[in-house]
DOTIKE-43427 format. One record per residue: residue in one letter; x, y, z of N, C-alpha, C, O in turn. Coordinates in steps of 0.05 Angstrom, whole numbers. Example, Ala and Ser with C-alpha at 12.3 -4.5 7.8 and 13.67 -1.06 7.14 Angstrom:
BEGIN
<rec><aa>A</aa><n_x>264</n_x><n_y>-114</n_y><n_z>156</n_z><ca_x>246</ca_x><ca_y>-90</ca_y><ca_z>156</ca_z><c_x>264</c_x><c_y>-66</c_y><c_z>156</c_z><o_x>285</o_x><o_y>-66</o_y><o_z>169</o_z></rec>
<rec><aa>S</aa><n_x>257</n_x><n_y>-45</n_y><n_z>142</n_z><ca_x>273</ca_x><ca_y>-21</ca_y><ca_z>143</ca_z><c_x>258</c_x><c_y>1</c_y><c_z>157</c_z><o_x>268</o_x><o_y>23</o_y><o_z>161</o_z></rec>
! end
This chain:
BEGIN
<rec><aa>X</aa><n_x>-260</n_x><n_y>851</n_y><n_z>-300</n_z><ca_x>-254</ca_x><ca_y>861</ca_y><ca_z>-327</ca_z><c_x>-260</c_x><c_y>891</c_y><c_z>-328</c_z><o_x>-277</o_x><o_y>903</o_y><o_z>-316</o_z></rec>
<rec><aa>X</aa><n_x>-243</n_x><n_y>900</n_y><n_z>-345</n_z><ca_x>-244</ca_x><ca_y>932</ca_y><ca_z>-340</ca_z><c_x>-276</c_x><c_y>941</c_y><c_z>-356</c_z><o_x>-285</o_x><o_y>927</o_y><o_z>-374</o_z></rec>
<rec><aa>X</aa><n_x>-285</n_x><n_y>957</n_y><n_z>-349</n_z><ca_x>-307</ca_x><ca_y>973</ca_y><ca_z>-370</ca_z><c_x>-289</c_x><c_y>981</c_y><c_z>-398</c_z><o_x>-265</o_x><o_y>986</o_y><o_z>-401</o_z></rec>
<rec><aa>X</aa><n_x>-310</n_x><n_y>980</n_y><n_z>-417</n_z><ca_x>-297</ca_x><ca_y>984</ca_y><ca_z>-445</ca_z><c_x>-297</c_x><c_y>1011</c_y><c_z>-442</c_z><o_x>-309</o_x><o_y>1021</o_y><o_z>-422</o_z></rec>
<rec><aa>X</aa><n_x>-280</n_x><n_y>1030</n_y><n_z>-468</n_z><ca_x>-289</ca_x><ca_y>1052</ca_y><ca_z>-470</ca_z><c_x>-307</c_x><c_y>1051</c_y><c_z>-499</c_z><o_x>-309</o_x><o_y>1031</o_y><o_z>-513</o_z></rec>
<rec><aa>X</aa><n_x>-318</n_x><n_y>1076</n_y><n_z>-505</n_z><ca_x>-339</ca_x><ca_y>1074</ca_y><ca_z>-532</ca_z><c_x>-327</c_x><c_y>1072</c_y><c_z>-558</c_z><o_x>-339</o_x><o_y>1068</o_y><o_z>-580</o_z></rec>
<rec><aa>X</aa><n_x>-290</n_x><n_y>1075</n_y><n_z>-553</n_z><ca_x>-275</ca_x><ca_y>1072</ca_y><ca_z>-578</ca_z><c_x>-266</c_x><c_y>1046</c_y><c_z>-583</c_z><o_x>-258</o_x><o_y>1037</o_y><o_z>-605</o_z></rec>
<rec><aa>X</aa><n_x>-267</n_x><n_y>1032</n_y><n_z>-557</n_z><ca_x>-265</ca_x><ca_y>995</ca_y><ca_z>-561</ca_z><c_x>-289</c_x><c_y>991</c_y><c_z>-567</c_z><o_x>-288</o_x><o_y>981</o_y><o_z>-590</o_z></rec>
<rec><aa>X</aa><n_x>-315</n_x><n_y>994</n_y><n_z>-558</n_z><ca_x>-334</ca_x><ca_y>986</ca_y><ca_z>-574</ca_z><c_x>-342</c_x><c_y>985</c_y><c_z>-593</c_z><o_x>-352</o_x><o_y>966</o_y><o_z>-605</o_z></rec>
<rec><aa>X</aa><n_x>-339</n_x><n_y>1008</n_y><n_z>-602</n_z><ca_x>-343</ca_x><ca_y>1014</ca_y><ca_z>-634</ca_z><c_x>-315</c_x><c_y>1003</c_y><c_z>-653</c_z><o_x>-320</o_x><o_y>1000</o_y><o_z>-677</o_z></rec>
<rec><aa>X</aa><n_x>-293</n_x><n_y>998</n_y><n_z>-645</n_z><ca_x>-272</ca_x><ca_y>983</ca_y><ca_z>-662</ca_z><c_x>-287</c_x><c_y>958</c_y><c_z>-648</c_z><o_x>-309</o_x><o_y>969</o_y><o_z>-646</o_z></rec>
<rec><aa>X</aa><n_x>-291</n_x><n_y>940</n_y><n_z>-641</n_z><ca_x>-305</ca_x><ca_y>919</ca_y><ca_z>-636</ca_z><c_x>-325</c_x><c_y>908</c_y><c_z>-665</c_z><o_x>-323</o_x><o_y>890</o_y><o_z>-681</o_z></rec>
<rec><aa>X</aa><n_x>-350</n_x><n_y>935</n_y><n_z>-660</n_z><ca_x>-372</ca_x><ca_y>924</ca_y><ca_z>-669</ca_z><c_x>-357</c_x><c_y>933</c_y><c_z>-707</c_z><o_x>-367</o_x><o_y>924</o_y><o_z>-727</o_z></rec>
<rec><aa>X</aa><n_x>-336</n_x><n_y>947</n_y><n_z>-707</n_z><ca_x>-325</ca_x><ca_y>957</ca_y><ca_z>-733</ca_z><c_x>-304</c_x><c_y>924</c_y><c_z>-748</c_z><o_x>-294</o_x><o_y>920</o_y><o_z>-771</o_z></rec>
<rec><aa>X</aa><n_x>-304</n_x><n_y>911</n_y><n_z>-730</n_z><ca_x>-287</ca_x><ca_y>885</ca_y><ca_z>-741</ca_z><c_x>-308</c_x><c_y>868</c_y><c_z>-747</c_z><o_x>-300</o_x><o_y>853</o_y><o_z>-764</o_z></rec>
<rec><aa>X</aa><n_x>-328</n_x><n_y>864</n_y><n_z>-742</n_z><ca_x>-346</ca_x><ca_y>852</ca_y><ca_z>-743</ca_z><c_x>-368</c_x><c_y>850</c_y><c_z>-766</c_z><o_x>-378</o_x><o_y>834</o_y><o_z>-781</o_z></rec>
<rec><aa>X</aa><n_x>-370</n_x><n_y>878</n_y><n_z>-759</n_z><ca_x>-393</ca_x><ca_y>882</ca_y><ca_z>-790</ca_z><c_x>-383</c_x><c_y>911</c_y><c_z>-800</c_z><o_x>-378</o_x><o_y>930</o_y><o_z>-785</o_z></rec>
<rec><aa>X</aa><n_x>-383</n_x><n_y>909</n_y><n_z>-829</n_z><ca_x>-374</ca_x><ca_y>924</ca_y><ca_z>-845</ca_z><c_x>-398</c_x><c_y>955</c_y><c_z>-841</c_z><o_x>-421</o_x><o_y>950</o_y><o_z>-848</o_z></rec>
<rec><aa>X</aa><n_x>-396</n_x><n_y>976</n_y><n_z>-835</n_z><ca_x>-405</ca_x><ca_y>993</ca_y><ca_z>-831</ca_z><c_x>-402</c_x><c_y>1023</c_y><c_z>-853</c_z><o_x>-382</o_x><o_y>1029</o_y><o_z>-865</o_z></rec>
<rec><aa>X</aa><n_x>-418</n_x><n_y>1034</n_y><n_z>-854</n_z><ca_x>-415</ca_x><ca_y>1055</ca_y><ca_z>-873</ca_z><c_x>-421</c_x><c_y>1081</c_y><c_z>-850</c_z><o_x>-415</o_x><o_y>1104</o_y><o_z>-854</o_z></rec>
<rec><aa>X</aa><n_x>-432</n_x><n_y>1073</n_y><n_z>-829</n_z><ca_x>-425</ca_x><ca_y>1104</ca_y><ca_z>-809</ca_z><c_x>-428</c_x><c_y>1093</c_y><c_z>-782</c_z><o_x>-444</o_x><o_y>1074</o_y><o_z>-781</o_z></rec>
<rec><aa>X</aa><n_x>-416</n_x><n_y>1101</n_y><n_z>-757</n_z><ca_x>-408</ca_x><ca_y>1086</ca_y><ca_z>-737</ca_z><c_x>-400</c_x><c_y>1097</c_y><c_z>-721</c_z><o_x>-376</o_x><o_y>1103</o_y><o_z>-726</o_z></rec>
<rec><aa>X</aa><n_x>-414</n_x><n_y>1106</n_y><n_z>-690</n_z><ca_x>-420</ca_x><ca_y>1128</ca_y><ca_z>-675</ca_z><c_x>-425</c_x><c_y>1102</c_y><c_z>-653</c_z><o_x>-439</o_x><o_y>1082</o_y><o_z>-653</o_z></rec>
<rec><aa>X</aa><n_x>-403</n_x><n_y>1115</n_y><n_z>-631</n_z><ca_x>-414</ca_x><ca_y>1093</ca_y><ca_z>-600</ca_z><c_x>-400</c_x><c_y>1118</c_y><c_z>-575</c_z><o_x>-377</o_x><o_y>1124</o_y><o_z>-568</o_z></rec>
<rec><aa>X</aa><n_x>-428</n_x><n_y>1126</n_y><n_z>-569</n_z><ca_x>-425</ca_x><ca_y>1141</ca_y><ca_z>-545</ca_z><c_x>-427</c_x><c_y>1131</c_y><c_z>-520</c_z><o_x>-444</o_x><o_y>1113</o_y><o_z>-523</o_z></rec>
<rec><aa>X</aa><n_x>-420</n_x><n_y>1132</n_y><n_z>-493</n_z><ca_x>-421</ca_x><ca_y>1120</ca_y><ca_z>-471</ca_z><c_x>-412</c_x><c_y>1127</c_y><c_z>-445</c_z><o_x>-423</o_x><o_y>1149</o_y><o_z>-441</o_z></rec>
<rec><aa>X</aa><n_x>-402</n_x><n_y>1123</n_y><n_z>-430</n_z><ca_x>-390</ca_x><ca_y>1134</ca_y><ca_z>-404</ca_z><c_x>-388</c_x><c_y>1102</c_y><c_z>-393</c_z><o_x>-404</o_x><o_y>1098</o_y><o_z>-374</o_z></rec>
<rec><aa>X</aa><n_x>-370</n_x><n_y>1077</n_y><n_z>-400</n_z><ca_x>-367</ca_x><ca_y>1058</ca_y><ca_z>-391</ca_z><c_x>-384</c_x><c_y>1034</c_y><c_z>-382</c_z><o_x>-377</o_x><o_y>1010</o_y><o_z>-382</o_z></rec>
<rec><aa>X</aa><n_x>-412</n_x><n_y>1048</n_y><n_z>-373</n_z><ca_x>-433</ca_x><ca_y>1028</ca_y><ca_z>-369</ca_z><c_x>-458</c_x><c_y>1024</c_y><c_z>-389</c_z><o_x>-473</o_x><o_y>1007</o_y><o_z>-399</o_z></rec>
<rec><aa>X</aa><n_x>-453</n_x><n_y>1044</n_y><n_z>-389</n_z><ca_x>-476</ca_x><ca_y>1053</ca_y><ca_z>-416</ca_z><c_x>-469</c_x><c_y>1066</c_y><c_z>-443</c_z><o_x>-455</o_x><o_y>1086</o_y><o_z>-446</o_z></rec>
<rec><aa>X</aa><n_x>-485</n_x><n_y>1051</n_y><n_z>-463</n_z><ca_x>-474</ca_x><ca_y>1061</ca_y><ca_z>-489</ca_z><c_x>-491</c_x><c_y>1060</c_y><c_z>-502</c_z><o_x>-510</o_x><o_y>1045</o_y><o_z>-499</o_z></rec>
<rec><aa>X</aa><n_x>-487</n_x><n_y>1077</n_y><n_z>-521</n_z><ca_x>-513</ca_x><ca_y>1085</ca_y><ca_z>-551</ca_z><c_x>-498</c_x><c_y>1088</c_y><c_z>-570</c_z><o_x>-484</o_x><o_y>1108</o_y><o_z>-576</o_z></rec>
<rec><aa>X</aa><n_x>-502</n_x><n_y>1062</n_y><n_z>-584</n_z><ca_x>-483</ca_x><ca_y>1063</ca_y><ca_z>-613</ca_z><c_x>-510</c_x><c_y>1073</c_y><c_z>-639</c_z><o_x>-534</o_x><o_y>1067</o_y><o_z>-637</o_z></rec>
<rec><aa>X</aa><n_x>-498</n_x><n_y>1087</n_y><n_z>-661</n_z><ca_x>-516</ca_x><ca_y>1086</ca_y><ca_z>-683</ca_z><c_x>-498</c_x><c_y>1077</c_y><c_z>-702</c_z><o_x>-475</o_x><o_y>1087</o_y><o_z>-704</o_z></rec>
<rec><aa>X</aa><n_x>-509</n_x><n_y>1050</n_y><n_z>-721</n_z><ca_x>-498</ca_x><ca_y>1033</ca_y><ca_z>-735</ca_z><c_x>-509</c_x><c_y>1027</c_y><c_z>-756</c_z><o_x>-530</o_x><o_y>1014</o_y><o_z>-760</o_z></rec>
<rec><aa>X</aa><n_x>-491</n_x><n_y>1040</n_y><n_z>-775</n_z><ca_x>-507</ca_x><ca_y>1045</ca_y><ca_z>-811</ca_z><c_x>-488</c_x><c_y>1016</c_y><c_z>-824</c_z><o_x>-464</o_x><o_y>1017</o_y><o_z>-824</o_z></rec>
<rec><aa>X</aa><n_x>-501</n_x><n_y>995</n_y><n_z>-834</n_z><ca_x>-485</ca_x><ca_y>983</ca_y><ca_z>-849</ca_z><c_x>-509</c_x><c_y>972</c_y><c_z>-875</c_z><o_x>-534</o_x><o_y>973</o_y><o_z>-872</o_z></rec>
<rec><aa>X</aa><n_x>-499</n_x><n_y>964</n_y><n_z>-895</n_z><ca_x>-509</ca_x><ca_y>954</ca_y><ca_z>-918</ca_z><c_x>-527</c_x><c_y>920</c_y><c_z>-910</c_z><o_x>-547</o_x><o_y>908</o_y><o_z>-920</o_z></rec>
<rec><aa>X</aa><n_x>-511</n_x><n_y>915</n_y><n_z>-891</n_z><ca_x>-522</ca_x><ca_y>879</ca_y><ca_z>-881</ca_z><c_x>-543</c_x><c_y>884</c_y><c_z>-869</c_z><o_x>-539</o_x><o_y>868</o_y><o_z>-851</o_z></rec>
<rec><aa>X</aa><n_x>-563</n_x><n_y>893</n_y><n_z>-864</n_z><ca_x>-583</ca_x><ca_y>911</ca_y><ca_z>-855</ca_z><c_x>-604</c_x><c_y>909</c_y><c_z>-868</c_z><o_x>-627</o_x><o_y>906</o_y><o_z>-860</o_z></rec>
<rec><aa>X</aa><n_x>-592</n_x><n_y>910</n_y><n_z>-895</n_z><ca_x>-620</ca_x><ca_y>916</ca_y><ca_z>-919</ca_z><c_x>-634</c_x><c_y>878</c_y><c_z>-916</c_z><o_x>-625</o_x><o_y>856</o_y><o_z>-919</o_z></rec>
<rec><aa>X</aa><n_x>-658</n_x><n_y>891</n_y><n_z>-910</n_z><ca_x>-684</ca_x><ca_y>872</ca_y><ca_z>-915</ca_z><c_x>-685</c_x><c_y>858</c_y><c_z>-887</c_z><o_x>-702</o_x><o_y>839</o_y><o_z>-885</o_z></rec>
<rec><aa>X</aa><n_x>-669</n_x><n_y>864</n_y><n_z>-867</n_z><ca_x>-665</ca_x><ca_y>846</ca_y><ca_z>-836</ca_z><c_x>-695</c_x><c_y>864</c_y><c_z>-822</c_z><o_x>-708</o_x><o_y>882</o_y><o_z>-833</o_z></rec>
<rec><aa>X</aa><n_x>-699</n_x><n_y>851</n_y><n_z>-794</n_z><ca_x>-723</ca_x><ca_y>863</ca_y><ca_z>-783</ca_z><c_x>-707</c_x><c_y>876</c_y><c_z>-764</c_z><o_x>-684</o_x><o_y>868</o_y><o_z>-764</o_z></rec>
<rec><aa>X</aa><n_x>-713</n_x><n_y>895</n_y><n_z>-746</n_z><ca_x>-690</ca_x><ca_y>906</ca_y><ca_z>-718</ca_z><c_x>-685</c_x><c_y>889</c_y><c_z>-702</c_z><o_x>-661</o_x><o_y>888</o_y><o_z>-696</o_z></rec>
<rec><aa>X</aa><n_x>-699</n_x><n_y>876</n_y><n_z>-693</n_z><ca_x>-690</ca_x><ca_y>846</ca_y><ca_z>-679</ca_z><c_x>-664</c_x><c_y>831</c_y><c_z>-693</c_z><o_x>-641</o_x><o_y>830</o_y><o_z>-684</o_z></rec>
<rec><aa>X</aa><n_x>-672</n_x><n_y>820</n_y><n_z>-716</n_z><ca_x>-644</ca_x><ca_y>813</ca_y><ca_z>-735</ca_z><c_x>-620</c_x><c_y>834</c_y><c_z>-727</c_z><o_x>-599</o_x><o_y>827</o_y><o_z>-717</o_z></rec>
<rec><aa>X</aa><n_x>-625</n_x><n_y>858</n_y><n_z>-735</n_z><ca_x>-606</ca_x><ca_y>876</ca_y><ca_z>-736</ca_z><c_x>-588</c_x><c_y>875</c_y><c_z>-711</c_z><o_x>-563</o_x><o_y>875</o_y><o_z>-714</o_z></rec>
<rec><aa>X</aa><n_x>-596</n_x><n_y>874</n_y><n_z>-692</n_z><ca_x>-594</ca_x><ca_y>876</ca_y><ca_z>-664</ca_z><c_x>-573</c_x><c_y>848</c_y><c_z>-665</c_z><o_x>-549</o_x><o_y>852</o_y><o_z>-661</o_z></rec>
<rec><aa>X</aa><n_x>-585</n_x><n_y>821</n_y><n_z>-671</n_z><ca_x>-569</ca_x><ca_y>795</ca_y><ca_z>-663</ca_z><c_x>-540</c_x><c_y>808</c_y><c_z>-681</c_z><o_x>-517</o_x><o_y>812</o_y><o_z>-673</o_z></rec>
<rec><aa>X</aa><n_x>-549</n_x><n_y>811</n_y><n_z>-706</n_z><ca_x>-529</ca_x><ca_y>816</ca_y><ca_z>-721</ca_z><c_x>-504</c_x><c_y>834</c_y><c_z>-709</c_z><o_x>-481</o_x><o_y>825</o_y><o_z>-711</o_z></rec>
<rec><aa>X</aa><n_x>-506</n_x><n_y>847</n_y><n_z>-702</n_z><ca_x>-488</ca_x><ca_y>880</ca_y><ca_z>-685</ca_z><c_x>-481</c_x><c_y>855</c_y><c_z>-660</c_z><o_x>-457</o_x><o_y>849</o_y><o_z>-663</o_z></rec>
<rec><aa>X</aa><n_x>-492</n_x><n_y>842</n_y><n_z>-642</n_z><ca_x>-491</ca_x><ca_y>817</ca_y><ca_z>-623</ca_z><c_x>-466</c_x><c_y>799</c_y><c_z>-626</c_z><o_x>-447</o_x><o_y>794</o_y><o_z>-610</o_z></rec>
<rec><aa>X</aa><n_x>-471</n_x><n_y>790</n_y><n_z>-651</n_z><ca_x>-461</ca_x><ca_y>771</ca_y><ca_z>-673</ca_z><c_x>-430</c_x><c_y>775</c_y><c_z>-675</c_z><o_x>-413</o_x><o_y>758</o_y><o_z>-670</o_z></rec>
<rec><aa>X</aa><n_x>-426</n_x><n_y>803</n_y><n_z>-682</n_z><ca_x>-407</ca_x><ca_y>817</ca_y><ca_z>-683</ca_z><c_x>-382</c_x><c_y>822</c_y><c_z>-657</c_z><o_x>-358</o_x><o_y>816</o_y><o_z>-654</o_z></rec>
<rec><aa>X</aa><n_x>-403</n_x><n_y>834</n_y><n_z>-642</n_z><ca_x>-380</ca_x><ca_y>832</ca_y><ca_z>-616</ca_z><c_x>-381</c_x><c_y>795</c_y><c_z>-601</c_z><o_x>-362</o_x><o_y>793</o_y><o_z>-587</o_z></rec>
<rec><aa>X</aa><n_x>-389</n_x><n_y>781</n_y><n_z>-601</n_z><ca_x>-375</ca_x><ca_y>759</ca_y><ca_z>-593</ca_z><c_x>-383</c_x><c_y>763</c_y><c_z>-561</c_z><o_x>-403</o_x><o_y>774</o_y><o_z>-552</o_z></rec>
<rec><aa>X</aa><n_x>-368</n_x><n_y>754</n_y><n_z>-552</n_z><ca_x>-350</ca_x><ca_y>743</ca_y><ca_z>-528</ca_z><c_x>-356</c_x><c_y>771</c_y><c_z>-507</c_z><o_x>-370</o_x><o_y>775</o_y><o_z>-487</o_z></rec>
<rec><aa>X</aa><n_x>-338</n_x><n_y>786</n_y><n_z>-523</n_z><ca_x>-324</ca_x><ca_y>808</ca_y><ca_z>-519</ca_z><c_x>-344</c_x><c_y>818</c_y><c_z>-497</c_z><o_x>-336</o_x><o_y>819</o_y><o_z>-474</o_z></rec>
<rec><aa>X</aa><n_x>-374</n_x><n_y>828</n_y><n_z>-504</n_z><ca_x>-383</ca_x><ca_y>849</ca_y><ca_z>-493</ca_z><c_x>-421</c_x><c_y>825</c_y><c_z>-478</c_z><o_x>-443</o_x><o_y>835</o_y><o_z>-474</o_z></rec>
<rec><aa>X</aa><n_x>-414</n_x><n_y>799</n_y><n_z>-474</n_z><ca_x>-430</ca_x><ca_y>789</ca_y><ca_z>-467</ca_z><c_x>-436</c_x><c_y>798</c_y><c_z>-434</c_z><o_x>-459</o_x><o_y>793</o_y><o_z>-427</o_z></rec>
<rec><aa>X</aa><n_x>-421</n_x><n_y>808</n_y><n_z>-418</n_z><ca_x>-421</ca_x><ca_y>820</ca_y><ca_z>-392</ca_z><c_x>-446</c_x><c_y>851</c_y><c_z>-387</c_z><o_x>-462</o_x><o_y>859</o_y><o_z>-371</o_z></rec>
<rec><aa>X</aa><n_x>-432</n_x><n_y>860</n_y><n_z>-416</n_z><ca_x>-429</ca_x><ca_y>886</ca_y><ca_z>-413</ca_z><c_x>-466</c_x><c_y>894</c_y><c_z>-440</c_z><o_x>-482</o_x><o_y>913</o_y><o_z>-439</o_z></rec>
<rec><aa>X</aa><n_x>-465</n_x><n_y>877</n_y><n_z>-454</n_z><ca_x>-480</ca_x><ca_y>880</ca_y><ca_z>-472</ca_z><c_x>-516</c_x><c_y>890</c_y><c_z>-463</c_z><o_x>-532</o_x><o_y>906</o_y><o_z>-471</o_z></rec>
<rec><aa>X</aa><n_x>-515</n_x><n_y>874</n_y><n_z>-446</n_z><ca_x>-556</ca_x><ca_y>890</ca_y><ca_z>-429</ca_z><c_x>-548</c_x><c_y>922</c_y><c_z>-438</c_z><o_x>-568</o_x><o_y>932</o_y><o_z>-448</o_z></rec>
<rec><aa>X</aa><n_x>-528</n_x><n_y>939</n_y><n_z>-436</n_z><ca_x>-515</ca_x><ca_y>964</ca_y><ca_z>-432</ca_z><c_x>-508</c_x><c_y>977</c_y><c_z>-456</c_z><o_x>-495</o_x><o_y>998</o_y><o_z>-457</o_z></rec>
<rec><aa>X</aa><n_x>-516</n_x><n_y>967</n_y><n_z>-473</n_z><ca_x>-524</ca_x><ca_y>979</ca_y><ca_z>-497</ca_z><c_x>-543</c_x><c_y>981</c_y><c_z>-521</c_z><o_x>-547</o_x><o_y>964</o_y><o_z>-538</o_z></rec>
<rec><aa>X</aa><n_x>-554</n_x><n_y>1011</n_y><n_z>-519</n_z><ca_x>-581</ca_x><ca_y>1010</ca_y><ca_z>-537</ca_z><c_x>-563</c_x><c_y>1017</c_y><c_z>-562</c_z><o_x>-540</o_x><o_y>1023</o_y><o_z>-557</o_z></rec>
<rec><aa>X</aa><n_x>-572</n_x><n_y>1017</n_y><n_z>-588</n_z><ca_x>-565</ca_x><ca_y>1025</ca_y><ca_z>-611</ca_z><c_x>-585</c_x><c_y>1032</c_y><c_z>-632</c_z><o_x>-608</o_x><o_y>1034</o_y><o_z>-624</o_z></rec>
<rec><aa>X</aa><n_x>-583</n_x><n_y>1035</n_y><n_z>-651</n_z><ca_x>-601</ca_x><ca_y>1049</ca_y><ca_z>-671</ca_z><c_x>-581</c_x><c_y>1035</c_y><c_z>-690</c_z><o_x>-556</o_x><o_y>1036</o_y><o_z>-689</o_z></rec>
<rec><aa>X</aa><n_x>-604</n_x><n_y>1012</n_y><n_z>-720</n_z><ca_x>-589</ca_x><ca_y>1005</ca_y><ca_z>-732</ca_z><c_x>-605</c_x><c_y>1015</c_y><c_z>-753</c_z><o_x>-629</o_x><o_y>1017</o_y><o_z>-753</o_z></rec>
<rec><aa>X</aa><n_x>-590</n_x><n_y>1021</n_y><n_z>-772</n_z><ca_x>-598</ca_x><ca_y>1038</ca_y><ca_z>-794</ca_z><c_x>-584</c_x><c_y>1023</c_y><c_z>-821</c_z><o_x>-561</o_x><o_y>1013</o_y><o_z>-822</o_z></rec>
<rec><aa>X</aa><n_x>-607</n_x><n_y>1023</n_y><n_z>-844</n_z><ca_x>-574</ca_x><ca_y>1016</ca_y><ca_z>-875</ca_z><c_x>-579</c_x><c_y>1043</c_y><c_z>-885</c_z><o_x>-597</o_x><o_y>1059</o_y><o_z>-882</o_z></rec>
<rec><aa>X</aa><n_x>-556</n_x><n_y>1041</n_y><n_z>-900</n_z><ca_x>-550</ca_x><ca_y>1066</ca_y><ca_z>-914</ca_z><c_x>-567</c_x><c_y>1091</c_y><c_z>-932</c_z><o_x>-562</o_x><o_y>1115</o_y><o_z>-936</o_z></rec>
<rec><aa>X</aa><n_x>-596</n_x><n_y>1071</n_y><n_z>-944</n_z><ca_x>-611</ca_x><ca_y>1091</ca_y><ca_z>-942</ca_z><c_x>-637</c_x><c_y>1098</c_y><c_z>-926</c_z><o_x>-655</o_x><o_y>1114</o_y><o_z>-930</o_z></rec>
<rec><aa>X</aa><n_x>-633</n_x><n_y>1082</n_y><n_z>-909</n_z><ca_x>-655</ca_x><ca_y>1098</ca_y><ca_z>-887</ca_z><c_x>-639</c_x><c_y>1114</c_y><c_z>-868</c_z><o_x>-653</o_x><o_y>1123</o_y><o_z>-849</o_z></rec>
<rec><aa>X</aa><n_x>-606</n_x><n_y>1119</n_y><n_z>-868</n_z><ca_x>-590</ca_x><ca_y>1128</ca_y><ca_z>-864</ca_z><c_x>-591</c_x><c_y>1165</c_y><c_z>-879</c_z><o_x>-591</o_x><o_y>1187</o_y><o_z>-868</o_z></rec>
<rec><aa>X</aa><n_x>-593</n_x><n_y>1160</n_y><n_z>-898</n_z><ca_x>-593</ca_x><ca_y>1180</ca_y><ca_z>-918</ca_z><c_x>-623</c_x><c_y>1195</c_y><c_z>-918</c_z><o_x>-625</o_x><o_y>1219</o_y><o_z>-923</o_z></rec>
<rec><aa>X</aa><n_x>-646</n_x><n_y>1178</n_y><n_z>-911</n_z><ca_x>-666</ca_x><ca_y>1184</ca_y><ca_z>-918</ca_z><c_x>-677</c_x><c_y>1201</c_y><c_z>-882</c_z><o_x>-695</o_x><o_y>1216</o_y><o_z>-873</o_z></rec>
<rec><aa>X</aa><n_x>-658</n_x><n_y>1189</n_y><n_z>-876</n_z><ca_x>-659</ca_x><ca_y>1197</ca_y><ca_z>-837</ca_z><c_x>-644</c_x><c_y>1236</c_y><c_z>-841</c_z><o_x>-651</o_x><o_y>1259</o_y><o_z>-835</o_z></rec>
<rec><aa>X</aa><n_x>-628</n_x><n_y>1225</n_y><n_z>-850</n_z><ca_x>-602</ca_x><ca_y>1255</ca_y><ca_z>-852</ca_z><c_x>-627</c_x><c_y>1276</c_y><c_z>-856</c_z><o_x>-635</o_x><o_y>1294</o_y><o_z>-842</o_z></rec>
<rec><aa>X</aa><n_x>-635</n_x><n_y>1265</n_y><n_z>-885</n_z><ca_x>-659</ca_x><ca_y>1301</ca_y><ca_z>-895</ca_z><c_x>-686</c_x><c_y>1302</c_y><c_z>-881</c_z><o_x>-707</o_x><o_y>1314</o_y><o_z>-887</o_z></rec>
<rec><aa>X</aa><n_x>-680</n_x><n_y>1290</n_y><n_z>-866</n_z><ca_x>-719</ca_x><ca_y>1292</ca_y><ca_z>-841</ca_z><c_x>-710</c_x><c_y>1297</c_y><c_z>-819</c_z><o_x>-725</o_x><o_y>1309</o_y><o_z>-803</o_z></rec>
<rec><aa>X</aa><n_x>-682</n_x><n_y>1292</n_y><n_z>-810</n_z><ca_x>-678</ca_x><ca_y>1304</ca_y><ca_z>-781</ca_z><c_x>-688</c_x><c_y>1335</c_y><c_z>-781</c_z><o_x>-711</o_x><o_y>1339</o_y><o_z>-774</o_z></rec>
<rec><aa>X</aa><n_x>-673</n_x><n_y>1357</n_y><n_z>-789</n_z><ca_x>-673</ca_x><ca_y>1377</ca_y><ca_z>-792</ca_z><c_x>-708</c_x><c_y>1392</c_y><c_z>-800</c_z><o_x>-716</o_x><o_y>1415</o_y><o_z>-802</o_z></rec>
<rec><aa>X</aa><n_x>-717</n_x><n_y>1374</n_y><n_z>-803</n_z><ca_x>-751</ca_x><ca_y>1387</ca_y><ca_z>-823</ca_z><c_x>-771</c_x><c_y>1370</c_y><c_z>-810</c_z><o_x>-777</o_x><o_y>1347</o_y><o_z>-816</o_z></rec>
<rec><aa>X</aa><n_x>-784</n_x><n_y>1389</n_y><n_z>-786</n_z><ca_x>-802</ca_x><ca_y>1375</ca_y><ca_z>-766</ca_z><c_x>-824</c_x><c_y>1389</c_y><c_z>-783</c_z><o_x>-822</o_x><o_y>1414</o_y><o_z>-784</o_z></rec>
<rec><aa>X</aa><n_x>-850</n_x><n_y>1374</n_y><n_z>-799</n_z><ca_x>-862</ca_x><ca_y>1396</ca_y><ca_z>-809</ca_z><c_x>-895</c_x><c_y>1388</c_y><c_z>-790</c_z><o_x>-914</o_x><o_y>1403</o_y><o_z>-793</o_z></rec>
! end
């Protein structure tokens, strides 16, 4: 099976769960998705994780050890945006 690229992954994990920002970087073996969705709110990262899992299926059970991600909802998303920049 071919290696995915990070734009099949991310249309993958984008049919799956409804997302509000959605970022999958990689080089075929390895990937780092960051994954803002609303389904999120009140889950633990473990949850979050099956959930994003949940989503791709089938698809990326080969390939899946091979991807770390960062799951975020929308306002720890927002609340992430104004602290990156301000290391105090």
């Amino acid at each position: 099976m071919a290696d995915p690229t990070p734009s099949e992954v991310q249309s993958y994990i984008a049919q799956g769960l409804p997302c509000t920002e959605l970022q999958v970087e990689g080089d075929g073996r390895h990937f780092f998705a960051t994954i803002v969705s609303a389904e999120f709110e009140g889950l633990s990262r473990v949850r979050r994780h099956q959930r994003v899992y949940q989503a791709l299926g089938d698809r990326m059970r080969e390939q899946i050890h091979a991807l770390s991600m960062k799951t975020l909802t929308p306002a720890e998303w927002a609340q992430q945006g104004t602290t990156l920049h301000h290391h105090s």
